[in-house]
C-alpha positions in Angstrom: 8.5 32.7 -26.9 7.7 32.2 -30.6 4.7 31.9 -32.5 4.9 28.1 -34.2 3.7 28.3 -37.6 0.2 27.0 -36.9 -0.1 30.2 -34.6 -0.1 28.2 -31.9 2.8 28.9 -29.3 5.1 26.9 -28.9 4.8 25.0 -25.0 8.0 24.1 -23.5 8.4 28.5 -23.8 5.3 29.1 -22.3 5.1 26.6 -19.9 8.5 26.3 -19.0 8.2 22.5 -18.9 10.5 20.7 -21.0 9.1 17.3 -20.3 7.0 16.5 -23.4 9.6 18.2 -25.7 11.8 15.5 -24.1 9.2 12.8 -24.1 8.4 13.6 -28.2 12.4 13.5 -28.9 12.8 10.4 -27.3 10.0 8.5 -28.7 10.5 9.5 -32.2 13.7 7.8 -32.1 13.3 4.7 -30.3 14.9 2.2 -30.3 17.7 4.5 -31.2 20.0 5.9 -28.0 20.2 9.4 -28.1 23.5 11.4 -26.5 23.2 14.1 -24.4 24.3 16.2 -27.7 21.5 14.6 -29.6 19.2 15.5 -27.1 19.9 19.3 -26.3 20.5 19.7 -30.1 16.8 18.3 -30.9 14.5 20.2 -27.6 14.7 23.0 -28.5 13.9 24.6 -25.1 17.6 22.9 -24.1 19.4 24.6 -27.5 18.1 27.9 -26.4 19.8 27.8 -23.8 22.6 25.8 -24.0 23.8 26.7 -27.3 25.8 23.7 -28.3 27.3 22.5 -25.4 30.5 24.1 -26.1 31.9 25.1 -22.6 32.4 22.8 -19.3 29.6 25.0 -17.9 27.4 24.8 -20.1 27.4 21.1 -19.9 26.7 21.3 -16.6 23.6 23.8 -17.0 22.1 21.2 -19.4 23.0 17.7 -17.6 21.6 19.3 -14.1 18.0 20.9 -16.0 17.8 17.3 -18.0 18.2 15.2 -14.6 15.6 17.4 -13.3 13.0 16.4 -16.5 14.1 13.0 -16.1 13.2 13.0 -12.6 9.9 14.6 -13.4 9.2 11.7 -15.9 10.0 8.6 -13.5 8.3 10.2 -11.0 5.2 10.1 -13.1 5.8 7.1 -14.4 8.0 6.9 -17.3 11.2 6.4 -16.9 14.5 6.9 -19.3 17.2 4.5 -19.6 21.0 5.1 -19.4 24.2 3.3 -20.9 27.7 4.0 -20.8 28.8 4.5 -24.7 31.3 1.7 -25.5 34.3 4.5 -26.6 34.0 8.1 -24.9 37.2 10.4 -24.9 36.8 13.8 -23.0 39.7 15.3 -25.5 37.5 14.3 -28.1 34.2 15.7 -26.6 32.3 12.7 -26.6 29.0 12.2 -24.3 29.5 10.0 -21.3 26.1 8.4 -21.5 23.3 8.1 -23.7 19.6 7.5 -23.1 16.2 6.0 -24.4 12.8 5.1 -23.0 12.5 2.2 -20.6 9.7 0.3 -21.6 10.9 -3.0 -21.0 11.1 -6.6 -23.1 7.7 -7.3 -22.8 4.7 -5.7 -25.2 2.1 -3.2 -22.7 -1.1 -5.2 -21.3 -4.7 -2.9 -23.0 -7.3 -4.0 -20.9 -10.9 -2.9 -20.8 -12.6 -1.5 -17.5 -16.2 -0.7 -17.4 -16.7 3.0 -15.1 -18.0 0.6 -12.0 -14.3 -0.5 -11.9 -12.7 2.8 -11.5 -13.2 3.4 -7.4 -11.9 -0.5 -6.6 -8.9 -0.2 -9.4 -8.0 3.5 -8.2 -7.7 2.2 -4.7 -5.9 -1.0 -5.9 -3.6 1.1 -8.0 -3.2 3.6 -4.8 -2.1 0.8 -2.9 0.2 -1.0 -5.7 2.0 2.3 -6.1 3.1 2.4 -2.4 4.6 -1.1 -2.6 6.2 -0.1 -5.8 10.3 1.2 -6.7 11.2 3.7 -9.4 14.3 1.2 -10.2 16.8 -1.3 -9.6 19.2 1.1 -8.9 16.9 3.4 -6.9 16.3 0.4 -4.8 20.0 -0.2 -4.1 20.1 3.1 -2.8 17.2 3.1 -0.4 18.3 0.2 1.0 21.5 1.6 1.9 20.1 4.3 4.2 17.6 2.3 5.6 14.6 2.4 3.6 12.5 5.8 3.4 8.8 4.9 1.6 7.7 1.6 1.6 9.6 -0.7 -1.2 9.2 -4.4 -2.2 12.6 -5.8 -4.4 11.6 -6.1 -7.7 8.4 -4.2 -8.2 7.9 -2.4 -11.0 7.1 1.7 -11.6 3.5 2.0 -12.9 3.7 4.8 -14.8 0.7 6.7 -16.5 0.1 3.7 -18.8 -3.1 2.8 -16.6 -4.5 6.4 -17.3 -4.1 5.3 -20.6 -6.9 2.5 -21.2 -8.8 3.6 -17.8 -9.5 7.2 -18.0 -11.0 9.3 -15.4 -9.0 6.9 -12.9 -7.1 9.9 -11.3 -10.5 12.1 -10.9 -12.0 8.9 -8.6 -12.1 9.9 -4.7 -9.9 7.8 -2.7 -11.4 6.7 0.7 -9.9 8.6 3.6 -9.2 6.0 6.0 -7.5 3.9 3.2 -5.3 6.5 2.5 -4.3 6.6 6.2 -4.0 3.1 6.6 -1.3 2.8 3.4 0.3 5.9 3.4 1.3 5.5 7.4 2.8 2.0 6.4 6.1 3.8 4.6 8.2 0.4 5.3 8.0 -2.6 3.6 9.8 -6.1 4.3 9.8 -9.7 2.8 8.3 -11.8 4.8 7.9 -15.8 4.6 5.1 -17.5 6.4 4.5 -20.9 6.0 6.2 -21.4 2.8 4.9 -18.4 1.0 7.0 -15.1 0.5 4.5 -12.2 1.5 5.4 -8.4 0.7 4.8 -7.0 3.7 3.7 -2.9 4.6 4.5 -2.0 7.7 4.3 1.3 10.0 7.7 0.3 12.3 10.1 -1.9 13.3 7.8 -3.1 16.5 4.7 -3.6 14.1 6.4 -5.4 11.7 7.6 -7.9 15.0 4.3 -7.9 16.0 2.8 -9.3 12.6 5.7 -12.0 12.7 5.3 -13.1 16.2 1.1 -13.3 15.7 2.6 -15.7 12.2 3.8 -18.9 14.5 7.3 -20.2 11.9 7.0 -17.0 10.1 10.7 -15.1 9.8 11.7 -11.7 7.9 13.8 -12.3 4.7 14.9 -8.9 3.7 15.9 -6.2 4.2 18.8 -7.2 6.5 17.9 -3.8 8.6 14.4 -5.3 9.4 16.1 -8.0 10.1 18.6 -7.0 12.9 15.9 -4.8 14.5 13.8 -7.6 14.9 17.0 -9.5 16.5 17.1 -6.7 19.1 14.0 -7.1 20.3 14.6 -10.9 20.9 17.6 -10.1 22.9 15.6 -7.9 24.8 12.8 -9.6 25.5 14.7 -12.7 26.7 16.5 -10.5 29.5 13.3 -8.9 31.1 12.8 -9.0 35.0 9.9 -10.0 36.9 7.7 -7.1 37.6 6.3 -7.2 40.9 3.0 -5.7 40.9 2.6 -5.7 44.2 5.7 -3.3 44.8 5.7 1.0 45.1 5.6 2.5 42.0 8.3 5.3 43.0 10.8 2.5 44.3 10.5 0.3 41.1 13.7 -0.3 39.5 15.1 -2.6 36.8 17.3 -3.0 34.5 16.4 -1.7 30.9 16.8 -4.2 27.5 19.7 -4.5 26.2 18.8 -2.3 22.6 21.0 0.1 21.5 19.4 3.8 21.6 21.5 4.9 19.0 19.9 3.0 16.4 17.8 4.4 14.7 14.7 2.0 13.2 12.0 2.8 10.6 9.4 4.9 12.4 11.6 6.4 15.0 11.5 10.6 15.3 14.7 10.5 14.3 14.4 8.2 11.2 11.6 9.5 9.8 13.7 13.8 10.5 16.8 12.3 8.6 14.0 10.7 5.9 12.8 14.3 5.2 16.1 15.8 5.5 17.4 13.7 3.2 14.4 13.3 0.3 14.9 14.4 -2.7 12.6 17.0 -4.6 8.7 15.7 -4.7 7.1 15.9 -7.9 3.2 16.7 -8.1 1.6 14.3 -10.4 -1.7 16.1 -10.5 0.1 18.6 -11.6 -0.9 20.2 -15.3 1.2 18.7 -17.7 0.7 15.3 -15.2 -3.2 15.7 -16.7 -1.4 16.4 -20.5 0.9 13.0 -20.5 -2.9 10.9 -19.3 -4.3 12.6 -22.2 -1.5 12.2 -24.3 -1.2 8.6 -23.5 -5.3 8.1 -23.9 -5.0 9.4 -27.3 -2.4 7.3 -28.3 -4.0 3.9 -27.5 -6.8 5.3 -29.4 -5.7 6.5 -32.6 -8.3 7.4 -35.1 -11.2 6.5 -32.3 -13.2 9.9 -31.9 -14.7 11.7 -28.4 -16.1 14.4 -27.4 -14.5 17.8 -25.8 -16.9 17.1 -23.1 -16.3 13.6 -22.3 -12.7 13.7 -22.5 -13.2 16.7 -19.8 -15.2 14.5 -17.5 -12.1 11.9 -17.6 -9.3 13.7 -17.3 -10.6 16.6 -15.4 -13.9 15.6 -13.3 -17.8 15.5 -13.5 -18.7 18.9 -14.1 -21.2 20.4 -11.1 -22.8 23.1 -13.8 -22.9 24.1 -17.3 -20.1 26.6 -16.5 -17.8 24.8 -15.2 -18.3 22.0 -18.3 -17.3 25.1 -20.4 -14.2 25.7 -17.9 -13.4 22.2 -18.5 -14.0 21.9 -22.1 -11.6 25.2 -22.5 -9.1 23.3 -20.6 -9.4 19.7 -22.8 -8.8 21.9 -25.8 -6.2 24.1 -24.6 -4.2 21.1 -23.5 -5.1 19.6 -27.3 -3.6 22.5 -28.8 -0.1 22.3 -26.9 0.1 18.2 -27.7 -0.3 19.4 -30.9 2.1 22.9 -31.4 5.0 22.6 -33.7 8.3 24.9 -33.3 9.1 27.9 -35.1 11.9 26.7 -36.9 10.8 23.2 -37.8 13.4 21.4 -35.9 12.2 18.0 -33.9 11.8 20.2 -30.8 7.8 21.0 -30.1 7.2 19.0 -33.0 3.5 17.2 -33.2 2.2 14.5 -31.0 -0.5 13.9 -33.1 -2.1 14.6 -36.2 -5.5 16.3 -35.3 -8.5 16.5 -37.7 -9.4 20.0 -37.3 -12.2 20.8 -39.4 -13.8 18.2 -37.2 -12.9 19.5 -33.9 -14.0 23.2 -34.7 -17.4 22.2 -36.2 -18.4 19.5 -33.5 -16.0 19.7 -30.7 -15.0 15.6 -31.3 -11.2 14.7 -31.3 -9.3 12.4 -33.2 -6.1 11.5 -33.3 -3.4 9.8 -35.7 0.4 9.7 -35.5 1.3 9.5 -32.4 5.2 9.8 -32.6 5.2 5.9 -32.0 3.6 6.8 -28.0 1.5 4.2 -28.5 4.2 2.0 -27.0 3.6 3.4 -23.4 0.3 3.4 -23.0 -1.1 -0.1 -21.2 0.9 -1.7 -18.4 3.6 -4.1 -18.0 3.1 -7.8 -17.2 4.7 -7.3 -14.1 2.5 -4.0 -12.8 0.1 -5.7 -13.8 0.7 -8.7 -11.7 1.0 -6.2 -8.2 -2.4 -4.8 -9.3 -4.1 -7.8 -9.5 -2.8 -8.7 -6.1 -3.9 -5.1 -4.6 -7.2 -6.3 -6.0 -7.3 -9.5 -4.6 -6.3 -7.8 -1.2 -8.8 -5.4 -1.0 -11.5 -7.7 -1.6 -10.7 -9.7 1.5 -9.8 -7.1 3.8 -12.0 -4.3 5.9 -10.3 -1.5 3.9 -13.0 -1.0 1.6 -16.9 -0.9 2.2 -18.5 -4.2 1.2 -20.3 -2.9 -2.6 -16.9 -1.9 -3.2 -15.5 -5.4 -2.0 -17.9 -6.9 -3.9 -17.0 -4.7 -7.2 -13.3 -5.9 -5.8 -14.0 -9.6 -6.5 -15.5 -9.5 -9.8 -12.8 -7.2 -11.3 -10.0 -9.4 -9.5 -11.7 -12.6 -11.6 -11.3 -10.7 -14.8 -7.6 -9.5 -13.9 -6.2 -13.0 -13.1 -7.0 -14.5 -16.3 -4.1 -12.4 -18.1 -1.7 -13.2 -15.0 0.5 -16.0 -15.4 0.4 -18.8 -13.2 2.0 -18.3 -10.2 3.3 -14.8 -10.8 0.7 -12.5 -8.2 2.8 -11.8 -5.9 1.1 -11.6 -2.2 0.8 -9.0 0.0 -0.2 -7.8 3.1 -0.9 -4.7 5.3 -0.1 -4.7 9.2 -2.9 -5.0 10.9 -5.7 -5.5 8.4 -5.0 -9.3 7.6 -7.1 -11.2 4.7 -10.4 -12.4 5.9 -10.6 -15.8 7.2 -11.8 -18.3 5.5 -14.9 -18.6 7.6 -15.9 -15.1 7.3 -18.2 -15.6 4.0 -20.3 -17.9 5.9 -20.7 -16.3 8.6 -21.3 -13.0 7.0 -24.3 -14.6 4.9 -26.0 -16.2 8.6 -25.7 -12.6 9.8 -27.2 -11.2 6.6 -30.0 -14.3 6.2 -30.8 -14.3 10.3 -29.5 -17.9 10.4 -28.4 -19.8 12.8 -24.9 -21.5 12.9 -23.7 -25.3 13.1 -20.0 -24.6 13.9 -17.2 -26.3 14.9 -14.6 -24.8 16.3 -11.0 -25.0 18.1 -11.1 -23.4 21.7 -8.0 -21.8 23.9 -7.4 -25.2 24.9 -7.0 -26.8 21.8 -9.9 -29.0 21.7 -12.7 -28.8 18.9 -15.8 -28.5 19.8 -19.3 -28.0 17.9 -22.2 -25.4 18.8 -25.3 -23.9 17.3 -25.1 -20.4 18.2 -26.8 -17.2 15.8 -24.0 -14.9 14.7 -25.0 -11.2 15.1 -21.9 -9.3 14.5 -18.4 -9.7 12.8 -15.4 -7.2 13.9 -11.9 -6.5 13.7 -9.8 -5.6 16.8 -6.1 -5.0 16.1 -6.5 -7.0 13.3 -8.2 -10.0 13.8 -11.1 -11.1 12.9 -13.9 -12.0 15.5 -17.6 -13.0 15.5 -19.8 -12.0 18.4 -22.5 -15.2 18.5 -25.6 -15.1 20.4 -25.3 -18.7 22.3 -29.0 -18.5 23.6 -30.7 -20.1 20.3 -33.1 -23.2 21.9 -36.0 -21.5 21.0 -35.3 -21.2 17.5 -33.2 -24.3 16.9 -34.6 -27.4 15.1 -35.1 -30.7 16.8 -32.1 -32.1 15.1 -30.0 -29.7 16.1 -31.4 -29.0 20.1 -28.3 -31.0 21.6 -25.6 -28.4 20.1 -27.1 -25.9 22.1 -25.1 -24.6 24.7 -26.2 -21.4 27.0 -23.6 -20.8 29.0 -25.9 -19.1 32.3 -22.3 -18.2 34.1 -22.0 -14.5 35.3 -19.6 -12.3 33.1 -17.4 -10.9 35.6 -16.7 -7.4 33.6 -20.3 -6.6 33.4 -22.5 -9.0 36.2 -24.9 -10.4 32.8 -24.8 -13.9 32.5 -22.7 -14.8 29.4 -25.2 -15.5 26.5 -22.7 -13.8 24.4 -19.8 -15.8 23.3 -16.8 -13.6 21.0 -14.2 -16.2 19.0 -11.6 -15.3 16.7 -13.2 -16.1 13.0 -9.6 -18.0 12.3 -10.5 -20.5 14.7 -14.0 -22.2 13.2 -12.8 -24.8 11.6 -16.1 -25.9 9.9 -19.1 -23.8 9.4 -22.8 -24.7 8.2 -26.1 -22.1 7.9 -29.2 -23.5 9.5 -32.6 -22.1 9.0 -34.2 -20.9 12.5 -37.7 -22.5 13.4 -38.3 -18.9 15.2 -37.0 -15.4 14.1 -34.5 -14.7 17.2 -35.1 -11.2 19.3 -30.9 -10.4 19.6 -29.7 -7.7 21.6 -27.8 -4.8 19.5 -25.1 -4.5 21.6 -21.8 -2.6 20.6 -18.6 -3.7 20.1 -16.9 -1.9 23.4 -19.8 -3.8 25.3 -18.9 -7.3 23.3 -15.2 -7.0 23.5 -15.6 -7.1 27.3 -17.1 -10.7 27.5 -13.8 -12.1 26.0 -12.0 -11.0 28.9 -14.0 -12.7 32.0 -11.2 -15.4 32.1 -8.3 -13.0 31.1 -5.1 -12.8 32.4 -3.8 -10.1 34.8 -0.9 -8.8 33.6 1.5 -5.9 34.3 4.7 -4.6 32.4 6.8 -1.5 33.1 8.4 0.6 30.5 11.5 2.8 30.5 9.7 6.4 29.8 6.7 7.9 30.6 3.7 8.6 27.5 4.8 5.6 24.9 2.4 5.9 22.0 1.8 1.9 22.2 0.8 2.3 26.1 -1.7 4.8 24.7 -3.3 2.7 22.1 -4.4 -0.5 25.0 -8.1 -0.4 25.7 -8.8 -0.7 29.0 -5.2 -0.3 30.4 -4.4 1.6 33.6 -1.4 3.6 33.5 0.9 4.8 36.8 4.4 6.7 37.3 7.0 4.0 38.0 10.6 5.5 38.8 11.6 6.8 35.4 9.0 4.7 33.0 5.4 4.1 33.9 3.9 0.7 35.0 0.9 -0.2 33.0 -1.3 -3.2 34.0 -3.8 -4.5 31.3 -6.0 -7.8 31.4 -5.5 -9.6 28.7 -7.8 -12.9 27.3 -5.3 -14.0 24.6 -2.2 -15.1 26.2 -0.2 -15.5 22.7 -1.0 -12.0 21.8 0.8 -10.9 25.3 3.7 -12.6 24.6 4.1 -10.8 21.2 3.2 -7.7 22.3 6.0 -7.2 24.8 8.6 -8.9 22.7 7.5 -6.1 19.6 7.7 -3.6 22.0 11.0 -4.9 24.0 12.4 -1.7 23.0 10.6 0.2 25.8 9.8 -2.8 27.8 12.1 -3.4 31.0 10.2 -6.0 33.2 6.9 -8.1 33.0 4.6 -10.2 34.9 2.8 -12.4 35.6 6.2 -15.2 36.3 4.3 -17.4 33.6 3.9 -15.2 31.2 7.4 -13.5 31.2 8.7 -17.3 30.7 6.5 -17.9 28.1 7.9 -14.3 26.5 11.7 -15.5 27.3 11.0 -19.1 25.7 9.6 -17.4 22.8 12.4 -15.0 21.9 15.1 -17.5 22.6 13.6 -20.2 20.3 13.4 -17.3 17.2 16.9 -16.4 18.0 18.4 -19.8 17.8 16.0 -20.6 14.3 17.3 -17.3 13.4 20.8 -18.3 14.0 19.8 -21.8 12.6 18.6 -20.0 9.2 22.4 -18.1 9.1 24.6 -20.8 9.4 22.1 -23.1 6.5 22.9 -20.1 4.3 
């Protein structure tokens, strides 16, 4: 561990990280392909160790500890090329490959983010990340065994190049219940629906059926494994027996769906033991020298711009909760400026500068300032195409109940600034199971609940037909994700004299709860047309909570009953208001439904575990349904 000749010691020894050592070697030389030679000649930390390559075994030392920084790199965002040289003879002792950055044809996007947009574009680029692939090739292998983490073809890395021109994005605070949502969607699938090719996130194989069932003409494009599991359940589904709900529970017997249980499907105990069985190593990119390349980068796309100790601290590091732990962090910022900057003992490229740092001005005023960069000004920004997948997390989180509405808001405006340096056309879309975009009726309704207006809406109901009625919205919810609107139907008293013959009380008892049903709930999707209208008197609404409202949808539901093949299914778990008994082997759950649509795709998602339903109608309607996807299924393979 030598002293460089600044008296600064040299970092790839101290550390034991050869990352920037390989990161400063590469860079200096682009666009120039460096051999494996080249490069354990030029880091030093590789030389020292590896002498000069001279034995088979030494070879092997080096190309196992360089695939390991490599690694390290793409995982954090920057990734290293590979090419074949066009002669190579082992008698000779030529390299078999030769590398270079990756940083693609196109030039990096800079953009400028004021601090408000750090919490929306930290969540954005949280959720961008998790429909992203490390690389072609990577993606070639994932799809051979099955998919591990969620992938969408053709999605870029997005490296540290954000960090880069928005600091202090990886000190924001990521909402919890965001984090659950995306990180327990680890599968991702291509899905069109009505025309338009959506990159879908999904927990399983029978949530991803469930969200294209609820998608009438929808189908899965790829991958082909998504594709055959969804196949299954059709099958399935189309052979289920009547359940007789009338019959003893211990006698019940029929015959299970015809699905394989020795496939194993995205989500299944067994899937996701072979996933971390098989996963390679996971690299932490919080990690130290994680918080050195951000800085590294920063400094690079701001070359001769000068800040403060103190405020580069507070972006790289955190917001400071005393004057001692500002001086912790300030130690840290220039510690970590020192290593950028160490140089090797022997002068070689190896530890050699990152930047040029004006001293006399950093030891009198703690202000840094960088020039020569080693040409690492070419990583930081982002590519076009990240930058198209962030724009589209945007997009999403500003019309979907992920985020809390100032942070939707902030969602909006930063998603109208992003699109203007997006081509045309190339946003991709994307969705989350289960957490839809908003409809398009939900702004308007929003702003009657927020204004205390009443509503002129017209609307499409169960049968089809559209009708029109003033009603005061009071609350807006999502139940497995759909929008609703709870509207108060009991508005005479406040409605103007133009408006008095839209009124419609409905004075019928609720069965569920013996109130008449002054409360009406309606999926938002299905109000077709929407206008405010200013009360004549301020209306005295009940608060009444969403258990309580969810049960006036139900007073004309459907009484249904379905029996599975083993006893404690997590779905069965997750029904409100289900009742569960022991049925021979399975368990016979009966649930009353008010949508009878969302019935038939539940079962058919679920036909893994599903062995007989009823009512007669309904298991029709389930055995029409699966039978007309199979055959435009079949239709779709024989066009291709």
């Amino acid at each position: 561990m030598a002293e460089g000749s600044n008296g600064r010691r040299r970092f790839s020894d101290k550390w034991g990280k050869h990352e920037l050592d390989v990161l400063a070697v590469l860079s200096s030389a682009f666009p120039q392909w460096l051999t494996s030679r080249q490069i354990a000649q030029r880091v030093k930390a590789y030389a020292d160790s590896y002498g000069e390559l001279a034995d088979q075994a030494a070879k092997a030392a080096f190309a196992k500890q360089f695939q390991r920084d490599r690694a390290k790199l793409a995982a954090m965002g920057i990734a290293i090329e590979s090419r074949q040289p066009e002669y190579s003879s082992k008698s000779e002792g030529q390299d078999f490959a030769s590398y270079r950055l990756q940083l693609g044809d196109e030039p990096r996007v800079r953009l400028h983010f004021e601090p408000e947009d750090l919490p929306v574009l930290a969540a954005a680029n949280y959720l961008a990340r998790s429909m992203s692939i490390s690389s072609n090739a990577a993606h070639q292998q994932v799809q051979h065994t099955s998919r591990t983490a969620p992938r969408v073809p053709q999605t870029p890395v997005p490296g540290l190049g954000l960090d880069s021109i928005a600091p202090g994005l990886g000190t924001q605070t990521l909402p919890e219940s965001l984090m659950k949502v995306i990180d327990s969607r680890r599968f991702a699938a291509t899905v069109d629906v009505d025309g338009e090719r959506i990159n879908v996130a999904y927990t399983d194989s029978d949530d991803l059926a469930m969200y294209v069932l609820e998608h009438p003409g929808a189908y899965i494009v790829s991958p082909q494994e998504a594709v055959d599991a969804f196949n299954r359940r059709l099958t399935a589904a189309a052979r289920f027996e009547l359940a007789d709900s009338t019959q003893n529970s211990e006698s019940s017997e029929v015959n299970a769906p015809a699905i394989s249980r020795q496939v194993h499907e995205p989500g299944d105990p067994e899937s996701i033991k072979a996933r971390q069985k098989k996963a390679g190593p996971s690299f932490q990119t919080g990690s130290e020298v994680d918080r050195r390349l951000r800085l590294m980068l920063f400094l690079s796309a701001h070359l001769g711009e000068e800040f403060s100790l103190a405020e580069l601290a507070e972006r790289f590091i955190g917001k400071p909760k005393s004057e001692d732990e500002l001086n912790k962090y300030v130690n840290i910022i220039h510690k970590d400026i020192n290593t950028l900057t160490t140089v090797s003992d022997d002068g070689e490229m190896a530890g050699s500068q990152f930047f040029d740092i004006d001293w006399p001005l950093l030891d009198s005023e703690g202000i840094v300032s960088a020039t020569n960069s080693l040409g690492l000004e070419r990583l930081a920004g982002i590519s076009q195409q990240y930058l198209s997948m962030l724009t589209a997390s945007v997009s999403y989180l500003a019309h979907s109940s992920l985020l809390p509405d100032q942070q939707r808001d902030q969602a909006q405006s930063l998603y109208t600034r992003l699109r203007q340096h997006v081509k045309p056309g190339q946003t991709p879309w994307l969705s989350l199971t289960g957490y839809e975009l908003e409809p398009r009726a939900f702004s308007v309704v929003k702003r009657a609940i927020a204004t205390d207006s009443l509503l002129d809406m017209e609307y499409t109901d169960g049968a089809g037909r559209i009708r029109r009625k003033l009603v005061a919205p009071a609350k807006i919810f999502v139940d497995e994700g759909v929008y609703y609107a709870a509207v108060w139907t009991d508005v005479a008293a406040a409605a103007p004299k133009d408006k008095q013959e839209f009124v419609q009380r409905d004075t019928t008892i609720n069965k569920a709860n013996g109130l008449p049903r002054v409360w009406q709930v309606l999926r938002l999707a299905r109000i077709e047309k929407a206008d405010l209208v200013e009360p004549v008197h301020k209306l005295d609404i009940p608060d009444v909570p969403v258990s309580e409202l969810r049960k006036w949808s139900f007073d004309n539901g459907t009484q249904t009953v379905f029996i599975t093949d083993q006893p404690d299914l997590p779905f069965t778990k997750r029904l409100p208001g289900a009742t569960v008994e022991p049925c021979g082997n399975g368990q016979k759950v009966r649930l009353i439904v008010s949508s009878d649509s969302w019935f038939v795709a539940f079962c058919i998602a679920h036909a893994r575990h599903i062995t007989a339903v009823a009512p007669e109608t309904l298991r029709s309607m389930i055995k029409a349904r699966a039978e007309r996807e199979l055959s435009l299924d079949q239709r779709e393979d024989d066009t291709n």
